[in-house]
PyMOL Python script that loads the backbone (N, CA, C, O; Angstrom):
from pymol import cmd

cmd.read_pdbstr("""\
ATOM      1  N   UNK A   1      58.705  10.848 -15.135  1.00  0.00           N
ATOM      2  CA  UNK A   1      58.726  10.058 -16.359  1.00  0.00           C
ATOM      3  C   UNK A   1      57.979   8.731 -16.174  1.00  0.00           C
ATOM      4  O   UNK A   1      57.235   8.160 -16.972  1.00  0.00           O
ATOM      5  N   UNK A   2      58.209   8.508 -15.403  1.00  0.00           N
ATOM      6  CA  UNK A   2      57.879   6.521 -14.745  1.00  0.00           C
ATOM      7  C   UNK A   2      56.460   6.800 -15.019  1.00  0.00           C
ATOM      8  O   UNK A   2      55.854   6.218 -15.918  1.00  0.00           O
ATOM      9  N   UNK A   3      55.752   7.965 -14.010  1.00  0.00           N
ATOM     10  CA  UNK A   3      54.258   8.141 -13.708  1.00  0.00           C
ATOM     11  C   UNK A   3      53.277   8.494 -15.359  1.00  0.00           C
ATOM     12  O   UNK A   3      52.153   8.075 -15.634  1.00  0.00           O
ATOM     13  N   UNK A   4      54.118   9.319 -16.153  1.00  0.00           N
ATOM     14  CA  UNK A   4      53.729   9.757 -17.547  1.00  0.00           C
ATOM     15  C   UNK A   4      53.616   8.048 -18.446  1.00  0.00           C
ATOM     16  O   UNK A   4      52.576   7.646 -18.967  1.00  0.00           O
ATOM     17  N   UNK A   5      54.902   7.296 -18.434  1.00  0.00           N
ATOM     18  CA  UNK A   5      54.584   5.907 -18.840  1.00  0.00           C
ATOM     19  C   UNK A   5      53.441   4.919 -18.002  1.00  0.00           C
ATOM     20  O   UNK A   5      52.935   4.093 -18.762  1.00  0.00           O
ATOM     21  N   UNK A   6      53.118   4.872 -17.086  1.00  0.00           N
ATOM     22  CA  UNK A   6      52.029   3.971 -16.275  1.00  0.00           C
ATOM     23  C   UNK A   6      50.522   5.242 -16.752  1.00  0.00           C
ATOM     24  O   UNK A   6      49.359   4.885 -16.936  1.00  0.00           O
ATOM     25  N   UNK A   7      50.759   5.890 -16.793  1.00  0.00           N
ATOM     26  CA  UNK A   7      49.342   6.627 -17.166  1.00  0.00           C
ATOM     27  C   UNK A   7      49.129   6.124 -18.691  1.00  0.00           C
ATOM     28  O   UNK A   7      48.053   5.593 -18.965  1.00  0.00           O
ATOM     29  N   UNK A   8      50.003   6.257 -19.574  1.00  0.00           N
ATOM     30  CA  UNK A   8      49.625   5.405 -20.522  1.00  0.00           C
ATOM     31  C   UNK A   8      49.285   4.131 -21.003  1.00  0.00           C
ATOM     32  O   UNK A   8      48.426   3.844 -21.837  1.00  0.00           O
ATOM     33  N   UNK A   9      50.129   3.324 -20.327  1.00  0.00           N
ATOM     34  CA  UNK A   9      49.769   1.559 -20.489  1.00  0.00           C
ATOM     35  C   UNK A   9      48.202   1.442 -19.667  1.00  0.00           C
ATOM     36  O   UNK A   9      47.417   0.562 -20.022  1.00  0.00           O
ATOM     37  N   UNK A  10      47.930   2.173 -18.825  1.00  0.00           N
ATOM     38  CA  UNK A  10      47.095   2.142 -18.406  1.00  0.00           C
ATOM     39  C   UNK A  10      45.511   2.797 -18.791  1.00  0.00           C
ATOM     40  O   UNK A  10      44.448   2.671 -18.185  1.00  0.00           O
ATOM     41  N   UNK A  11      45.876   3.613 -20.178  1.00  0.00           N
ATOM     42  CA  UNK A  11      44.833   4.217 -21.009  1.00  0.00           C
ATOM     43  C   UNK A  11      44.636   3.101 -22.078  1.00  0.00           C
ATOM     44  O   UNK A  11      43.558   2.801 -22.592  1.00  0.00           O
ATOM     45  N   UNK A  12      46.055   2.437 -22.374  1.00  0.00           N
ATOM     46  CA  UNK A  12      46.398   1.376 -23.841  1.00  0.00           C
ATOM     47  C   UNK A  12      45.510   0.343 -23.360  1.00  0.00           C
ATOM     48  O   UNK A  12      44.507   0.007 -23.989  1.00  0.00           O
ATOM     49  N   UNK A  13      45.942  -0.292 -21.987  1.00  0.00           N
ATOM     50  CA  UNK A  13      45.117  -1.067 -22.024  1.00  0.00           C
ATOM     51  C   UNK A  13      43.336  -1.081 -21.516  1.00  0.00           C
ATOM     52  O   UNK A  13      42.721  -2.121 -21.283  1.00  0.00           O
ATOM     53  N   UNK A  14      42.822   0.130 -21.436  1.00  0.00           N
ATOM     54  CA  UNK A  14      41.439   0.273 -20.874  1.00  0.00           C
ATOM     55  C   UNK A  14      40.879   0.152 -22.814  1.00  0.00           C
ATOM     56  O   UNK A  14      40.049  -0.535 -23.409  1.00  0.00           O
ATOM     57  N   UNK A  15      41.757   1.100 -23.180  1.00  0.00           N
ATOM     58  CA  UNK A  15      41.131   1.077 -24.832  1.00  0.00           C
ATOM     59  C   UNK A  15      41.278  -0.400 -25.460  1.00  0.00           C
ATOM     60  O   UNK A  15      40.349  -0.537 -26.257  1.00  0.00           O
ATOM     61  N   UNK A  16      42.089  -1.580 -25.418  1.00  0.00           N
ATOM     62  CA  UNK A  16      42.185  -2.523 -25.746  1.00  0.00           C
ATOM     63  C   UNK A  16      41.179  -3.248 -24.807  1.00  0.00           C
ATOM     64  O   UNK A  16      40.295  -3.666 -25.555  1.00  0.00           O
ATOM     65  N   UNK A  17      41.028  -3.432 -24.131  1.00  0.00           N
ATOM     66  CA  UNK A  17      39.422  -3.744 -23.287  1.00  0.00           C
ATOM     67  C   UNK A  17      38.207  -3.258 -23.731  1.00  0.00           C
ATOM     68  O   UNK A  17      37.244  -4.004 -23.910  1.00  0.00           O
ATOM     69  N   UNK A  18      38.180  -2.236 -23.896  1.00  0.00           N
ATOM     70  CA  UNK A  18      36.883  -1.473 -24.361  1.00  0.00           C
ATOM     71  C   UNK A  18      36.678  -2.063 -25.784  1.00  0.00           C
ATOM     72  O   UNK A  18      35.492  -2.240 -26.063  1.00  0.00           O
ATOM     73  N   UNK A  19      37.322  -2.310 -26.474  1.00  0.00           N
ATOM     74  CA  UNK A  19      37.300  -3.067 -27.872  1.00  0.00           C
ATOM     75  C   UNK A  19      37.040  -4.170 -27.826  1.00  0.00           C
ATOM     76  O   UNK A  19      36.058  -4.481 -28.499  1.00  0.00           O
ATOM     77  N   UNK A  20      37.735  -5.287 -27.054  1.00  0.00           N
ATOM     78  CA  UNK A  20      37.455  -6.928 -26.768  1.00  0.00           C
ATOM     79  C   UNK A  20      36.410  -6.639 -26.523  1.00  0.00           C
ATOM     80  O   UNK A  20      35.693  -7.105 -27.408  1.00  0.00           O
ATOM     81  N   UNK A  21      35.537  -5.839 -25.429  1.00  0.00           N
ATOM     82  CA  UNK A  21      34.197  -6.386 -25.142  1.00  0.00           C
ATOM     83  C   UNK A  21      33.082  -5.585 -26.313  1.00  0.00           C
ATOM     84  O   UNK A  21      31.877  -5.790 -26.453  1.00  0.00           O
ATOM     85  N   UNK A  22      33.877  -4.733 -26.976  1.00  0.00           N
ATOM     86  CA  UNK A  22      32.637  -4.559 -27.963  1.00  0.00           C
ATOM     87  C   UNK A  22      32.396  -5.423 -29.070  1.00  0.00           C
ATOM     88  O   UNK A  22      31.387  -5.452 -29.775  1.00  0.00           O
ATOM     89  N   UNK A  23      33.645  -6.278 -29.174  1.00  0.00           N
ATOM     90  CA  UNK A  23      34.298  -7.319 -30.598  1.00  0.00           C
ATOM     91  C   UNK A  23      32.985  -8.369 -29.702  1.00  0.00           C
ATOM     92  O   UNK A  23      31.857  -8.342 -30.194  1.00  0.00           O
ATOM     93  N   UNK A  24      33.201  -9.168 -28.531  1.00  0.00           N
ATOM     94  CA  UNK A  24      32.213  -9.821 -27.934  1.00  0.00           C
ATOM     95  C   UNK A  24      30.796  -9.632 -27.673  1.00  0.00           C
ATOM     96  O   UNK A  24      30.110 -10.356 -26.952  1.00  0.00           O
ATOM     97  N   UNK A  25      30.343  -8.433 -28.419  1.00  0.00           N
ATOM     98  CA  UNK A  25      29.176  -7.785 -27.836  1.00  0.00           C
ATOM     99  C   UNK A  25      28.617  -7.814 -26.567  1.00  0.00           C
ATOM    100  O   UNK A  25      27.399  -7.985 -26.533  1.00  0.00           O
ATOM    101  N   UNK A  26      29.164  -7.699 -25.590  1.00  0.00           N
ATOM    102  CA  UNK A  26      28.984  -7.501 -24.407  1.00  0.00           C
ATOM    103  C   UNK A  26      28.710  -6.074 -23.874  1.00  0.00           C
ATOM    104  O   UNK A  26      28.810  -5.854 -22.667  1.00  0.00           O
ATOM    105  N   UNK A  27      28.341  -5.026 -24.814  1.00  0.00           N
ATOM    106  CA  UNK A  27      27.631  -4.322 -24.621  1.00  0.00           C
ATOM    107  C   UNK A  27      26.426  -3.957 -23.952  1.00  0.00           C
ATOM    108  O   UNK A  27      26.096  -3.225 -23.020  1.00  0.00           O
ATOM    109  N   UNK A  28      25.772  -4.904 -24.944  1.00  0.00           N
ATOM    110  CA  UNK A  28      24.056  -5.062 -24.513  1.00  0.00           C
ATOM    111  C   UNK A  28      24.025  -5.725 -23.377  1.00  0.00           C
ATOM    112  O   UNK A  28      23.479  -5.221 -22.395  1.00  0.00           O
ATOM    113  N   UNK A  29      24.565  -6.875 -23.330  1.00  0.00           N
ATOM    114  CA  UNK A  29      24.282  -7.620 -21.958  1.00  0.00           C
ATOM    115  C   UNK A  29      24.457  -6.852 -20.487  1.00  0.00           C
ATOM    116  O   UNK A  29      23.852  -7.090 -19.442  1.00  0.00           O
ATOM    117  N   UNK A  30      26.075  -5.277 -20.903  1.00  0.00           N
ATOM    118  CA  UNK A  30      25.976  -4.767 -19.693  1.00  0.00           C
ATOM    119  C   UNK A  30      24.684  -3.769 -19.698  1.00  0.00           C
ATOM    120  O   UNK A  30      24.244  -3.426 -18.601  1.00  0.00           O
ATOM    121  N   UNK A  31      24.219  -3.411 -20.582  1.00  0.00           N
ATOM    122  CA  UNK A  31      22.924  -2.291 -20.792  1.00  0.00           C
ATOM    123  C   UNK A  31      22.013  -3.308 -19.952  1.00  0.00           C
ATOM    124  O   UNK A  31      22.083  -3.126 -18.736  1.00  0.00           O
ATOM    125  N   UNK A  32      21.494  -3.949 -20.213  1.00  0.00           N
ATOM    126  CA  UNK A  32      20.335  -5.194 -20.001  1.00  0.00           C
ATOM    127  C   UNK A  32      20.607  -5.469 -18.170  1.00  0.00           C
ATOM    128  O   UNK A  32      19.871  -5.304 -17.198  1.00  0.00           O
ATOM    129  N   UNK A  33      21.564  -5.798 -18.273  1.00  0.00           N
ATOM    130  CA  UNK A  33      21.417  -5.864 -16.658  1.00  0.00           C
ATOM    131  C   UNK A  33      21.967  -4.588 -15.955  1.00  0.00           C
ATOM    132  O   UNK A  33      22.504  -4.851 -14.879  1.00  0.00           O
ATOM    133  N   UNK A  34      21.966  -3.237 -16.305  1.00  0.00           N
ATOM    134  CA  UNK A  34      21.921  -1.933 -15.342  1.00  0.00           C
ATOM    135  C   UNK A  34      20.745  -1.453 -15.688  1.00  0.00           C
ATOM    136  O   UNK A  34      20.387  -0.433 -15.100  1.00  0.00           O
ATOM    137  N   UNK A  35      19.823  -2.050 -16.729  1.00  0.00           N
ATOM    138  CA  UNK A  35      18.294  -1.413 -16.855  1.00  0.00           C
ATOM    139  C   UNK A  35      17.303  -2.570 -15.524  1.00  0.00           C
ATOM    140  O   UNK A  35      16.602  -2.161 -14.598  1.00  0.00           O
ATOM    141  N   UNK A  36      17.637  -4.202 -15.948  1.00  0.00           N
ATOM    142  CA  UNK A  36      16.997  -4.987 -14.637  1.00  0.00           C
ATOM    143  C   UNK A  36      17.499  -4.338 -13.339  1.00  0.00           C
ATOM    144  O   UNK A  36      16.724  -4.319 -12.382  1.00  0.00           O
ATOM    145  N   UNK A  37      18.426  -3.935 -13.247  1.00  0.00           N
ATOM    146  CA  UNK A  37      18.936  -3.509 -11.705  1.00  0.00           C
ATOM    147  C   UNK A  37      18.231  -2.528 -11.221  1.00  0.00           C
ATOM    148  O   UNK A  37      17.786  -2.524 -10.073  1.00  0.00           O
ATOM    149  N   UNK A  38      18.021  -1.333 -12.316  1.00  0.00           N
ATOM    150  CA  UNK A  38      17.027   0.219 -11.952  1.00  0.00           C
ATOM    151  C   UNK A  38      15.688  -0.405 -11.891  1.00  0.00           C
ATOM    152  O   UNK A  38      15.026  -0.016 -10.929  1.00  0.00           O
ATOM    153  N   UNK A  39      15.042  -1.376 -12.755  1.00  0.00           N
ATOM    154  CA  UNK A  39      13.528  -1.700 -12.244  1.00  0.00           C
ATOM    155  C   UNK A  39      13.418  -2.165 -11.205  1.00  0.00           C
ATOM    156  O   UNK A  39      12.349  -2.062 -10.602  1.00  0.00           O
ATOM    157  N   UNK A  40      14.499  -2.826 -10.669  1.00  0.00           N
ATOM    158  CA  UNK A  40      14.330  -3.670  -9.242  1.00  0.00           C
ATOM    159  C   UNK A  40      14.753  -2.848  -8.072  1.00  0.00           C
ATOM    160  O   UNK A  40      14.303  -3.301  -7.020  1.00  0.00           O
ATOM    161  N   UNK A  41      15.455  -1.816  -7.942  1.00  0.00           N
ATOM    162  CA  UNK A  41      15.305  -0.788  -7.455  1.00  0.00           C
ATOM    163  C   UNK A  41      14.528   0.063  -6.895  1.00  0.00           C
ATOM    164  O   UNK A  41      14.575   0.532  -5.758  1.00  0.00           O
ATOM    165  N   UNK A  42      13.471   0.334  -8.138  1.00  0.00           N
ATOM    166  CA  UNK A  42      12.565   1.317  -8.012  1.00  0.00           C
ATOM    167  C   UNK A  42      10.907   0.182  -8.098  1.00  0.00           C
ATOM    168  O   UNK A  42       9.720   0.445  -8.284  1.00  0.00           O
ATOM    169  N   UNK A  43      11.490  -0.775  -7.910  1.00  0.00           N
ATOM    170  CA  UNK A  43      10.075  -1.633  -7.570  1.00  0.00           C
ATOM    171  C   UNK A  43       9.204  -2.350  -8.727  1.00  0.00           C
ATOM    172  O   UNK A  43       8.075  -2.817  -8.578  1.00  0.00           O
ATOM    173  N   UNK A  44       9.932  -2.338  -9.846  1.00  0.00           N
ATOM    174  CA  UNK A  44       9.077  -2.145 -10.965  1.00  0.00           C
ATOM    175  C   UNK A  44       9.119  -3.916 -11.459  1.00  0.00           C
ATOM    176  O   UNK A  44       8.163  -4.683 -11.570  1.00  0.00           O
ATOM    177  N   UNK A  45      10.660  -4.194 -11.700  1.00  0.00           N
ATOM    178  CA  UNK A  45      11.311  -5.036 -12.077  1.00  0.00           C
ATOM    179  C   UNK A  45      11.137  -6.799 -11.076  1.00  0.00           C
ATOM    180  O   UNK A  45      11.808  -7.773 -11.417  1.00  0.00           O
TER     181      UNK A  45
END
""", "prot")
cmd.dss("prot")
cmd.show_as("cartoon", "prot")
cmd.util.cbc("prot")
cmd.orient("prot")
């Protein structure tokens, strides 16, 4: 029972995160720097 309740608070709060940072648009900013990271990677960047 314990493990069935912590699997949930722990989905509640990834989905309540996933929302704050889309309400902040912090979306793009994480897109933007995992696209600089692959050019600099591969030499480009």
């Amino acid at each position: 029972m314990k493990h069935r309740v912590f699997q949930f608070f722990l989905i509640f709060t990834g989905g309540v995160l996933l929302i704050a940072g889309i309400q902040r648009q912090e979306a793009f900013t994480v897109l933007t720097k995992a696209i600089n990271i692959c050019l600099e990677c591969i030499g480009i960047g």
